[in-house]
Each structure stands twice: as structure tokens, then as C-alpha cells.
N, C-alpha and C positions, 0 to 999 in steps of 0.2 A: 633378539635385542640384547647386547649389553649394560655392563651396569652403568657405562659411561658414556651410557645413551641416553638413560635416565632423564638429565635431566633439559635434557632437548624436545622430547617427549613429553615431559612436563608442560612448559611451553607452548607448546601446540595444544595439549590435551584439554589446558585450561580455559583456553579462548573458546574452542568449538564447545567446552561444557557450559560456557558463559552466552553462548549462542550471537559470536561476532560473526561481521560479514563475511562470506565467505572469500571475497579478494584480501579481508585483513589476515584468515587462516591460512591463502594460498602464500603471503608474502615471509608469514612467519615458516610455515613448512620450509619457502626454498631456503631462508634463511640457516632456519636446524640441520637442513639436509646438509650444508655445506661444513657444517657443525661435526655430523657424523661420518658423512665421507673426505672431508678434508679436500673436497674438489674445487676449485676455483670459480666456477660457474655453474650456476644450478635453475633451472628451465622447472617452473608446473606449468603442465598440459593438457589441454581436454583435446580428444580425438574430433575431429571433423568426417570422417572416414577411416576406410585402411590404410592410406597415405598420406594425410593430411588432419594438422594438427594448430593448434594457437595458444600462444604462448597467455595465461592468466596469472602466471604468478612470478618472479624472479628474484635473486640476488647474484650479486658478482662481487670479488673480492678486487681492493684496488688496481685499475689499470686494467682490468679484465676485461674485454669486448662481451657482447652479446647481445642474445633479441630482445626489444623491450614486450610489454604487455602487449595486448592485441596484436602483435604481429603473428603472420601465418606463414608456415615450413610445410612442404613436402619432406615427407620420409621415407626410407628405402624400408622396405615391411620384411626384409632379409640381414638384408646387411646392415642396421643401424639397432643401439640400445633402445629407444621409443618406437621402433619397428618391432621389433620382438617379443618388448612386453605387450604389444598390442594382439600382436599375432596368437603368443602361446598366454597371455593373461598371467606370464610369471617375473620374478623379475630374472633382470639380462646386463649385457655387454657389450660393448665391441670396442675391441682394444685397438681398431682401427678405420678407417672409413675408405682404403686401399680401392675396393669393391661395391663401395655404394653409389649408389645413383642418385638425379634428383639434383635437391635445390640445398637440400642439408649436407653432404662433402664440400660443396662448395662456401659452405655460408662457417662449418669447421673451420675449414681452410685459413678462410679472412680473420677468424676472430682469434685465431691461433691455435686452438682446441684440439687436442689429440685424439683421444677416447673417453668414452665415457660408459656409464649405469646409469637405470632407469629401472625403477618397481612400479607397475601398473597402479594405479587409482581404480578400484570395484567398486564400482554404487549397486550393492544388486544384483541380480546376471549380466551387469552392463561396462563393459571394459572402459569406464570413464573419460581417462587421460592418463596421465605418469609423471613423475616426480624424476628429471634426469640429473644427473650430475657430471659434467666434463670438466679435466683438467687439461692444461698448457705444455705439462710435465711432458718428457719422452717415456716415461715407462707409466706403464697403467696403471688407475688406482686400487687399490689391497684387494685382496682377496674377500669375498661375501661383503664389500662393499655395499652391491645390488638389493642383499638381503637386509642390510643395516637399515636402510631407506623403506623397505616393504611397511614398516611399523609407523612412521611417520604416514607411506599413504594411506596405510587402513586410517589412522588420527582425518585425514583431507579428507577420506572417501565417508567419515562420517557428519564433517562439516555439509557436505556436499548435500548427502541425503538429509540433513536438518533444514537446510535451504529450500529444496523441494517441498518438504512435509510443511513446511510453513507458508510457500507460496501459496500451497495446494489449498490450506488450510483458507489464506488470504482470497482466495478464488469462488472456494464454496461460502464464504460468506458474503461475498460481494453477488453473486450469485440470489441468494437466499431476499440480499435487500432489495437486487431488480427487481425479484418476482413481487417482492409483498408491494413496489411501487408501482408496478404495474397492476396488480390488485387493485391499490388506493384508488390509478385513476380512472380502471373501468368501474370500478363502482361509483366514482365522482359524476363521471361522464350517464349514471344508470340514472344517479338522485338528479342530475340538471338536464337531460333529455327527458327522462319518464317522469317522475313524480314530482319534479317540480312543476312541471307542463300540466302535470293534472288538478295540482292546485291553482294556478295560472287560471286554468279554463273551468272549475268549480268557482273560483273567485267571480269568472268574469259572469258565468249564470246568476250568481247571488246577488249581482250589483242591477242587471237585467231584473232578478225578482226584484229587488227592493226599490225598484224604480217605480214600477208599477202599484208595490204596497200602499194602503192609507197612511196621509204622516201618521205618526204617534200612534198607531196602531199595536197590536200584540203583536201582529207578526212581523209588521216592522222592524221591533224592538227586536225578535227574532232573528232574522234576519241582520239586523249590526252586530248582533254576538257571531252570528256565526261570519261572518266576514273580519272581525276583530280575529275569531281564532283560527282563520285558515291566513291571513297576513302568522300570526305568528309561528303556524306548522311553516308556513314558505321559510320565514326567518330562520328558522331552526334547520331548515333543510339546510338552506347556503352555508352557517355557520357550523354542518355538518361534513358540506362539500370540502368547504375551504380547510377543513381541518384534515379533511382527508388528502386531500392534493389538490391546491387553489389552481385554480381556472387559468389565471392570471399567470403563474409558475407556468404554465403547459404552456401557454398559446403566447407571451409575451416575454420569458423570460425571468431570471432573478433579480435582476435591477426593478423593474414592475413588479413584480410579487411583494418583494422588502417594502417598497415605496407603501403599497397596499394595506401590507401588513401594521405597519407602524402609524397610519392611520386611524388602525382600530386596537391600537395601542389604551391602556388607561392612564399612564404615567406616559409624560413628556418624551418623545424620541427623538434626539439628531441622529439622522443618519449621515456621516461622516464623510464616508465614501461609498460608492457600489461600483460593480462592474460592467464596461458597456458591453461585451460580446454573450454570446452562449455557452454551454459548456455541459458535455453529458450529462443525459438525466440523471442518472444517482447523485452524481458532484451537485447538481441545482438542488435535488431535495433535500439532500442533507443538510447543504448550509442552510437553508432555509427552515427547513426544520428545527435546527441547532438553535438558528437568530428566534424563531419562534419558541422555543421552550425557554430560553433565556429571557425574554420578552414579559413570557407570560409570569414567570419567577420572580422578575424584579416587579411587577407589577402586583400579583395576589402575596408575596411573602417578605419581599424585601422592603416594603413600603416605602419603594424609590420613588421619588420626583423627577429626578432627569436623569436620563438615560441617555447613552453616546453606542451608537453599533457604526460599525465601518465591517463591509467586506470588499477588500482589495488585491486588482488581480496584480498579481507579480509575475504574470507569463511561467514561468515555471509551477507556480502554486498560490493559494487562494489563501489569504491572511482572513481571518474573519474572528472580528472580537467584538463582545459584547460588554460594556461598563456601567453599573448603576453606584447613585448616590445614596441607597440604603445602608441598611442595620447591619449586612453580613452576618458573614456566621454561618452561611451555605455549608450542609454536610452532602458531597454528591452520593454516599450509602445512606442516604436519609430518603430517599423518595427515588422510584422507579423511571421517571423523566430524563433527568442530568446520567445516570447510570445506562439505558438503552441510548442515550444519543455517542456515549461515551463507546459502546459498541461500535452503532453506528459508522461512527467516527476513524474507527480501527480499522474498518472493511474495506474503507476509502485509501489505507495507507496512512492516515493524522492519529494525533494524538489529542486527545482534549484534558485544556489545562483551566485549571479554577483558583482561583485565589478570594478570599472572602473572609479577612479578619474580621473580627468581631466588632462592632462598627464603624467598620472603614469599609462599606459599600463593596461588592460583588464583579468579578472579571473572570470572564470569561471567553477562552481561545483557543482556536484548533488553526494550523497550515496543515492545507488539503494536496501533497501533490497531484499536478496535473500530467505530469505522464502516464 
């Protein structure tokens, strides 16, 4: 690196510290590279193969031809600069394409490009892509050109690897919330097949005894407590299930569950909008979950009266907000609820947002994509 590399360098350095996308780091790099090598056209590349490569990042100086994004080149793995550093994983050159084969002397040809350099992209032991730079010029560009640009790909190859480590990250928690929903619903599925069935069929012997009892009898009398408190073990079951993963969410969908839910709301609910299709399991519980903690918040703290929830599908993503007419003043580091959905919420790819002045009533909102 030179000193009049700096601050090219800088520029890339900043963004991947900032943790931008990685197509915003690939467009800044080709930009710098053209910076550093003064070459007219400049290609970032992830390898496809030995021969085959796609173009992810670009810039071109005015008038300059080239491939755009997503386009895919074959390369000569001998005779070409994105051949070479792929092959020895250092950077390279070719001051000419006299000798290459393929789909790239010819695609040179058209866009006027003479020769160019490329410094390999390393995520790892893994020959990523490459960072190339061709010019229009007849005579080649400078000397350790190739090497000017190696500094820039380590900058790309560490974007790269933060892209990963994030997916990965994104992965193992979406992961971690199928399993625990799937938990939820075999144990749902354990309280409304077994145990509530046993209270079911204890209820229905005790209504047999009490049939046959003296009225007004002791054991009669008996007998109504104990049918009063297995009604309220059942009750307690349900409002156990449902808490764990409604019946109605499984078998019916999130437009039933919501409907359901706001039902057994205590403050007032319009529901706004809901959505008619399905939509993988974790996406249904989350919102659901989300509309349900939100629910129960403006109801036990916010001492709202009316409440507005809409979840609306936008084909691409799931708008889903919840609005009450309380006291505000919602702190989400205040209580364990709004904080785990906020999780939640992050697994899915959303972000959850709150707004809750201090009595100007409580909103709350996350877009879930759906890719």
C-alpha cells in the first residue's frame, strides 16, 4: 500500500467497519480500485468455478463499456488476470488476451479493453472472487498495479466474511426459535390430547356421581366443588395451551388466531386488517405473539380503551402494528416481554419499533420480510 492509497482505503475500510451491505462494499471497492489503479473499468468478482465467475460489484469511467452486475463470464484460468489470481490465489496480469480463450477475449474485444490486473478476494482458505481492473489504453497499466488492489481485496474479503458471520448468526437464531416452537406445540398438542381429556372424562364421572347424589346432601355439596374446580383446572389448561401455541394459530391460520385472540382481549380491539393466506410457522408465531404481548400491555399497563392492530400482507412483507389509546410511557428495557419479542423479531430478519410518549398512547411495529 502507498500513502496515496490511503485514502481509498479509508473509504472502503469505513463502510465494512460500519457493517454495510456487502453489494454497497463491492461497488465502493470497484469504485477505489479505479482510484488506485487509474484503470478505466473495474469488475468485483466471486468465482463460480475454475472458469466461471459473476460479476457483483462495478464501476466504469465515462463512455467505458462493461458487464453489469449479475452478469456471468467464462475465463481462461491461464491466460487471463481473473484466471490467474484464481488459479495461484495471488495477484496478476495479462497485458494481453492474444491467447485466451472463452467467452472473456471476446466480451474484451467488444468493450474495447486491452489488459488488465486482478488481486484475488480470500475469505478464509477460500479463493473468493477478485477485484479486476482493465484499461482501453494500448500500453498496460503501471507496474504492481496488481499489488495496489490486493489491499483493497483483503478490505472486500473482510466484508465478505462479516456477511457470513451474520447470516450464520441470523440462521442459528431462527433455528433456536423453530425448535422452542415446536416445543410450544408439542406440549400444546400433550395439555389438549392428555390432560385435558382427563379432566374432560373426571368431569364427566362427577356429574354421573352428582346425578345420582341426595339433593342438598354433603356429598352433593361435594361433589359441586369438586366439578367447580376441575371446570377451572380445564380453564387454566386452555389459557395455558393458548399461551403456549393457540390451537387455532396451528390448525386455522393467523387471521383465526388474531380474530381469536382479540376476543379475549380486555380493552376494546379493531382489528384493521389481517391476512388471508398462510405463511411459515415461525413468521405466524411471531406476529402473533408480538400482536399478543402488545395486546396484553395495552390492556394490564397501558390502561387503554381502544386499541387498533392491523397485520397486513404486502406480498413481499408482513406490516404488523399495534396502536393503543393509553398513558404511554412504554420503556421496552423495562420488562422481559417487548425485549424477547424484540429478539424474536430480529431472527425473522424485522426490526421492532415502539413509540410511546408519555401520554400519547403506545405503537407498536415490526415489517417481517417474507423472503
Amino acid at each position: 500500500m502507498t500513502e496515496e492509497d490511503a485514502p481509498a482505503l479509508l473509504e472502503v475500510a469505513t463502510l465494512v467497519a460500519a457493517g454495510a451491505p456487502p453489494e454497497t462494499v463491492f461497488a465502493a471497492a470497484a469504485e477505489q480500485a479505479a482510484r488506485v489503479s487509474g484503470a478505466e473499468a473495474i469488475a468485483v468478482l466471486r468465482y463460480l468455478g475454475d472458469e466461471r465467475a459473476v460479476v457483483v460489484g462495478t464501476w466504469r469511467s465515462g463512455g467505458t463499456r462493461g458487464m453489469p452486475v449479475n452478469a456471468e463470464l467464462d475465463f481462461d484460468p491461464r491466460h487471463s488476470a481473473v484466471g490467474l489470481a484464481r488459479s495461484t490465489g495471488r495477484p496478476a496480469r495479462a497485458d494481453d488476451y492474444d491467447r485466451a480463450r472463452g467467452e472473456l477475449p471476446v466480451m474484451m474485444k467488444t468493450f474495447g479493453l486491452r489488459s488488465s490486473v486482478a488481486a484475488p478476494i480470500l475469505v478464509g482458505d477460500e479463493i473468493w472472487g477478485a477485484i479486476a481492473a482493465s484499461t482501453t489504453r494500448d500500453e498496460p497499466l503501471p507496474p504492481r498495479a496488481e499489488e495496489r488492489l490486493a489491499a483493497l481485496a483483503l478490505l472486500t474479503a473482510d466484508a465478505v466474511a462479516a456477511a457470513r458471520a451474520r447470516e450464520s448468526l441470523t440462521e442459528s437464531r431462527l433455528r433456536l426459535v423453530e425448535a422452542a416452537d415446536e416445543d410450544r406445540r408439542r406440549l400444546e398438542r400433550k395439555l389438549h390430547e392428555g390432560y385435558q381429556q382427563h379432566i374432560l372424562a373426571l368431569t364427566l364421572k362427577l356429574r354421573t356421581a352428582r346425578a345420582g347424589a341426595e339433593p342438598d346432601s354433603e356429598l352433593a355439596a361435594l361433589l359441586d366443588a369438586a366439578l367447580e374446580d376441575a371446570g377451572h383446572a380445564n380453564a387454566s389448561l386452555q389459557a395455558l395451551a393458548r399461551a403456549l401455541y393457540p390451537a387455532a394459530l396451528r390448525e386455522r391460520g393467523l387471521a383465526a388466531a388474531l380474530q381469536a385472540l382479540a376476543t379475549r382481549t380486555e380493552a376494546r380491539v379493531s382489528l384493521r386488517e389481517l391476512p388471508r393466506r398462510r405463511f411459515p410457522a415461525v413468521i405466524e408465531a411471531t406476529v402473533y405473539f408480538l400482536v399478543a404481548e402488545a395486546l396484553a400491555n395495552a390492556a394490564a399497563h397501558a390502561e387503554a380503551s381502544d386499541v387498533q392492530a392491523l397485520v397486513a400482507d404486502r406480498r413481499d412483507r408482513l406490516i404488523v402494528e399495534v396502536r393503543d389509546d393509553g398513558k404511554g410511557g412504554a420503556d421496552p428495557q423495562a420488562g422481559t416481554g417487548l425485549r424477547a419479542l424484540a429478539d424474536r423479531a430480529a431472527a425473522v430478519g424485522a426490526r421492532l419499533e415502539l413509540e410511546s410518549p408519555s401520554g400519547g398512547g403506545t405503537v407498536v411495529r415490526a415489517e417481517i420480510p417474507l423472503d
